[in-house]
N, C-alpha and C positions, 0 to 999 in steps of 0.2 A: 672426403668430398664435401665442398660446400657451396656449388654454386647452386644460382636460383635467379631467375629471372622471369618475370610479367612485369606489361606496361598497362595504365591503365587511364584513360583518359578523357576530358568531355570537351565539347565547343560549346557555349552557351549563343540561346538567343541571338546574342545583340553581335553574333561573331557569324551567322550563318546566311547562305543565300536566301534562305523563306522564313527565317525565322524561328525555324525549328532547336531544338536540343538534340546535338547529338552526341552518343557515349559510342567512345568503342575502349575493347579489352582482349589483351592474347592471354590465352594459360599457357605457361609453360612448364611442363611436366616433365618426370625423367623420362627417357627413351624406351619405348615397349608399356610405358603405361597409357592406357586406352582412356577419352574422357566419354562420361556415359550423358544423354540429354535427358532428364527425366521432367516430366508433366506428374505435377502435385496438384489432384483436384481439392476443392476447400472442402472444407470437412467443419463441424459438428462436432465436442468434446463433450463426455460426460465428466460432470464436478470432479474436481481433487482428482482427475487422473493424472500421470505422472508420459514423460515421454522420454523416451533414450536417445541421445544424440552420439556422437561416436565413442565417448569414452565415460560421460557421466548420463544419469539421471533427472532431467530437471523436470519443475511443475509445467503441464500443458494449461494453453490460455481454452476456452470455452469456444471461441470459434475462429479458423484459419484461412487464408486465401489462397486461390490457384496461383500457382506460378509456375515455372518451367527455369528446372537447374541445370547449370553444366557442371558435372561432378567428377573425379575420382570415383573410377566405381568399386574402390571400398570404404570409402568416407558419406557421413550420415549428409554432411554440408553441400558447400559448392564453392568452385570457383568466381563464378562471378550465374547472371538471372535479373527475372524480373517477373511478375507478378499481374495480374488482372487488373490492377490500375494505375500500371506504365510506371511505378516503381522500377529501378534499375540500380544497382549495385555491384561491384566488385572490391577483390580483395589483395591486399600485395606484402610479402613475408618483409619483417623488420625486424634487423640485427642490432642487439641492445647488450648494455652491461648487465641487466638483469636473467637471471638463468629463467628459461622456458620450459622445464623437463619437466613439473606437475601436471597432472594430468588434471585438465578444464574443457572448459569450452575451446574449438580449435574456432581459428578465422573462418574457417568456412562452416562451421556449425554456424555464427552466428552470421554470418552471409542469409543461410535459409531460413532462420528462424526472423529474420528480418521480415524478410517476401510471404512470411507466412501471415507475420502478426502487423504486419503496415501499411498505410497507404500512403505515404508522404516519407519525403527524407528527415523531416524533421520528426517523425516520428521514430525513422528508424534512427539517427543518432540516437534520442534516448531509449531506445529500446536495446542499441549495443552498450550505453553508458549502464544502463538498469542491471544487464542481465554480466556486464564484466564483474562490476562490485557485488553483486549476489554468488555468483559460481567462480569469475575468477578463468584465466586462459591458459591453456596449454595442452603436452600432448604430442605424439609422434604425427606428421603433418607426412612422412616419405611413404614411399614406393613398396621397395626392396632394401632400402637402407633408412636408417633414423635422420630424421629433420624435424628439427624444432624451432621456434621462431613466434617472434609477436609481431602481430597484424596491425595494418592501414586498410581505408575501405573508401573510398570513396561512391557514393549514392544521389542520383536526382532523380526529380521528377519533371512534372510540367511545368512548375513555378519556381523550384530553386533544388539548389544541390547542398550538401554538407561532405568536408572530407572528415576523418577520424584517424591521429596515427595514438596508438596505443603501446603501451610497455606495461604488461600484467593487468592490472588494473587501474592505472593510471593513463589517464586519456589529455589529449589537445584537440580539440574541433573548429573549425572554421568553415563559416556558411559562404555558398557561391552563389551571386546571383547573374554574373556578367563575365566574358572574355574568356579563357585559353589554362583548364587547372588540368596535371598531370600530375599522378605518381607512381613510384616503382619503388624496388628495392631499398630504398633508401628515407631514412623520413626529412620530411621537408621541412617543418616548422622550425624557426628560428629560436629569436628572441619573444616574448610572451605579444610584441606588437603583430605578430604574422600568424597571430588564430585569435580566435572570440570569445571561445570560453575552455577550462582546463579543469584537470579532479586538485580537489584541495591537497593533496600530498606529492604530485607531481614535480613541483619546485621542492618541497621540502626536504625530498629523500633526496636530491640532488644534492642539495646543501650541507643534509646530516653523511655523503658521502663524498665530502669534497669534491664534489664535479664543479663545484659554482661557487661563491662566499654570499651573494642574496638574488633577490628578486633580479635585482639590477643587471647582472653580469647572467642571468640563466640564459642559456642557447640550448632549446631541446634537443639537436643534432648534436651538437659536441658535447654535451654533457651525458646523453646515454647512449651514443654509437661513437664518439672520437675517442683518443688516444689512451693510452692505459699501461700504468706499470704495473699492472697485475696480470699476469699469463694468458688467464680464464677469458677476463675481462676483452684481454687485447685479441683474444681468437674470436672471440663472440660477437664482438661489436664491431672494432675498427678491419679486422681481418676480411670478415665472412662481408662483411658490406664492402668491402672495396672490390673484392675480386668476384661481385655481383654484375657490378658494372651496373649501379641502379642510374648514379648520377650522370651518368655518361646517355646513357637512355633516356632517365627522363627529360634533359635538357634535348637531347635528341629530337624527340617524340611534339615537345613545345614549341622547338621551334620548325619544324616541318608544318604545323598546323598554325602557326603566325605567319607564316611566308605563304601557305599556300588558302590561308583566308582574306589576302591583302595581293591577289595574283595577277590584279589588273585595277586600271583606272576607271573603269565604270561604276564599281558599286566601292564602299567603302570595306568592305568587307563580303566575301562571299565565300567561305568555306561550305561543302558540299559531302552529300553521304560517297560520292566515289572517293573524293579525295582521303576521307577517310578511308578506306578499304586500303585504298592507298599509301597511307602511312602505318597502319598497321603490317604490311608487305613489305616497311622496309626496310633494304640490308645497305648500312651506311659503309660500309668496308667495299673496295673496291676489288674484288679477287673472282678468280675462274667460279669458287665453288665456294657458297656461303658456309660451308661447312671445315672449310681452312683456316689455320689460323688457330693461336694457343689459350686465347679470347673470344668472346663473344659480344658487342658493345649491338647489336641488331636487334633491332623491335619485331624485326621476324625470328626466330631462335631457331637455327640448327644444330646438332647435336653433332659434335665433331671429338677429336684426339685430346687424351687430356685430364685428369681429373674436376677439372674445372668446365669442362664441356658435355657435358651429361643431360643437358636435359634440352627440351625442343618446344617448338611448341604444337600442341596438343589439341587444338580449339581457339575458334575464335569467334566474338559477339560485337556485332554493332545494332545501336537502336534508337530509331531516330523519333525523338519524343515531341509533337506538335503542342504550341503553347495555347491553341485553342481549346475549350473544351468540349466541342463535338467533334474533333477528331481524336482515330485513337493510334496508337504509337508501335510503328511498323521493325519490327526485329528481324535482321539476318546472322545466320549464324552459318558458318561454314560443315558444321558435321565432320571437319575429317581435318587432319593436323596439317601445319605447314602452309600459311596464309597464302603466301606467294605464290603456291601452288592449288589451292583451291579458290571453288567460287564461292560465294556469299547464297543462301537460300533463305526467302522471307517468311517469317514465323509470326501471326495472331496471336494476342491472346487480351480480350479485351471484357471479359465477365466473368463471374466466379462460375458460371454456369458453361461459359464457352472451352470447346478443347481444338487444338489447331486438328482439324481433321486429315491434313496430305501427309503429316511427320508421326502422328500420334500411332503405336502399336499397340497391339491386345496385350503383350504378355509385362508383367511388372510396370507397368504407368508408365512407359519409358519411348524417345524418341529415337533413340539411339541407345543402347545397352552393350557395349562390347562386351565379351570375356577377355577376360585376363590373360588369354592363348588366342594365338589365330585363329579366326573364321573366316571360311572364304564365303560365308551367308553374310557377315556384316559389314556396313560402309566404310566405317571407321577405319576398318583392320583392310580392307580392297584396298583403300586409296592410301593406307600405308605403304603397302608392297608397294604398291605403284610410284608412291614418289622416293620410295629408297633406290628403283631401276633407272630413275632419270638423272 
């Protein structure tokens, strides 16, 4: 089983009806796994103590901020969050020639340790570039079955965004300040003209592995996700990314929010937070029942027949980030899987000091905490049953 799919995406500024920044993000998990909402208040470190994240050890910084993750509730990470000062992030699995089985930091480790330790995207770029080359990524990322994989992230704030696609410790980043950035499954960056700045061995291991002969001919997609006469190589990269259906989505995902920010003659642009709700809900396949079909190419995911139809989605975050600085940046988050079937519910969170008081629970820090088994006490697991009877 290899499929996997999340879309992840932003409208900047200069593309929206008020001017605002808005992100949205589906997770799409395998089927029967619950996403849990948990609120991390900041916290206070004493010197030289050390912190556990899902599979390693690393050094804790001295002082942390509130955030609120949508998590795997067995994973230390998160899917995608944000954080007390409208920091926003997600994360999306990239299949590479590079093997991902040592155990590191997983993507979503460094998701949360992002929202812990940052208040800017440019922050957290180098705080995922810091903490890749110190620890290093990897790590079982599945359910009930193994999944492994190197991470893309893209992250904004009020003033600008950064995306990050990565293979181990080798990274490409490119900063966004304007117009329509998407990514999924699949990594985006070209040739070295289509990001900003790269890790000094990124091009080289290419070269020392024949994927490229120099600088000149390097294309970060087709040199560590394209074609391969090595087995390994061709299951891992070119296979597992194809029948992701990243490109098919993320082109998908780009141009529903080009067409529907350019919807009318009145404004030059005017993309809107429904419309976003709205593209995240969508099933591009025209059938009875999204869940037909031996493929999956929908930005809403359902879980159908199939080896390759396993997973759904799980959760879903939009957040709409105002470029003023006295306003503060208003989060909805669905609670319960399956976009198109849920509604959107707005979440606070704007001090280190403030906790959303309508979502927030006594027990574990957590907004929402499924188990791993049905409950008929929790949201999650209700509105599951629920959209499996419709």
């Amino acid at each position: 089983m290899f499929s996997s799919s999340c879309d992840t995406m932003v409208a900047m500024s200069d593309v929206t009806d008020d001017g605002s920044i808005i992100f949205g993000k589906n997770s799409d998990r395998q089927v029967n796994e619950p996403l849990a909402i948990r609120y991390v208040p900041a916290a206070t470190h004493l010197p030289n103590s050390k912190l556990r994240t899902t599979y390693i050890e690393i050094d804790q910084i001295e002082k942390t901020h509130s955030c609120i993750l949508f998590s795997p509730t067995n994973i230390f990470g998160a899917e995608m969050g944000f954080n007390c000062h409208g920091l926003v992030i997600g994360n999306e699995a990239l299949f590479t020639k590079i093997p991902s089985y040592l155990e590191g930091l997983t993507g979503m480790d460094l998701v949360r340790l992002v929202l812990e330790r940052c208040s800017t995207s440019r922050q957290g770029k180098e705080t995922i570039i810091y903490l890749l080359n110190k620890y290093g990524q990897g790590g079982n990322c599945g359910f009930t079955s193994k999944f492994y994989y190197h991470s893309s992230f893209l992250l904004v704030d009020s003033e600008e965004g950064w995306i990050i696609e990565t293979v181990g410790k080798e990274y490409a980043a490119k900063k966004i300040k304007k117009g329509i950035h998407t990514i999924s499954n699949i990594i985006s960056f070209g040739s070295i003209q289509t990001f900003d700045q790269y890790s000094n061995n990124l091009i080289e291991q290419a070269i020392q592995n024949r994927w490229c002969h120099s600088i000149d001919d390097f294309h970060f997609q087709k040199c560590y996700s394209g074609l391969s006469f090595y087995p390994k190589q061709f299951y891992n990269a070119f296979i597992k990314t194809h029948f992701s259906c990243g490109q098919i989505r993320q082109h998908r995902s780009k141009d529903l929010i080009e067409n529907l920010s350019k919807k009318s003659n009145e404004k030059s642009f005017q993309f809107t937070l429904i419309d976003m709700f709205n593209v995240l809900r969508d099933h591009q396949q025209s059938r009875n029942c999204p869940s037909n079909g031996l493929t999956n190419v929908d930005i809403c995911m359902h879980a159908g027949f199939g080896p390759i139809r396993f997973n759904q989605t799980t959760g879903s975050l939009v957040s709409v980030i105002p470029t003023s600085n006295n306003s503060i940046p208003t989060h909805y988050a669905t609670c319960t899987s399956l976009t198109c079937l849920s509604i959107y519910k707005p979440i606070w969170l704007y001090s280190n000091e403030s906790i959303p008081p309508t979502f927030i629970s006594s027990s574990n820090n957590s907004i929402s905490n499924p188990s791993l088994t049905y409950s008929s006490n929790n949201i999650w697991w209700k509105s599951e049953i629920t959209n499996r009877n419709i």
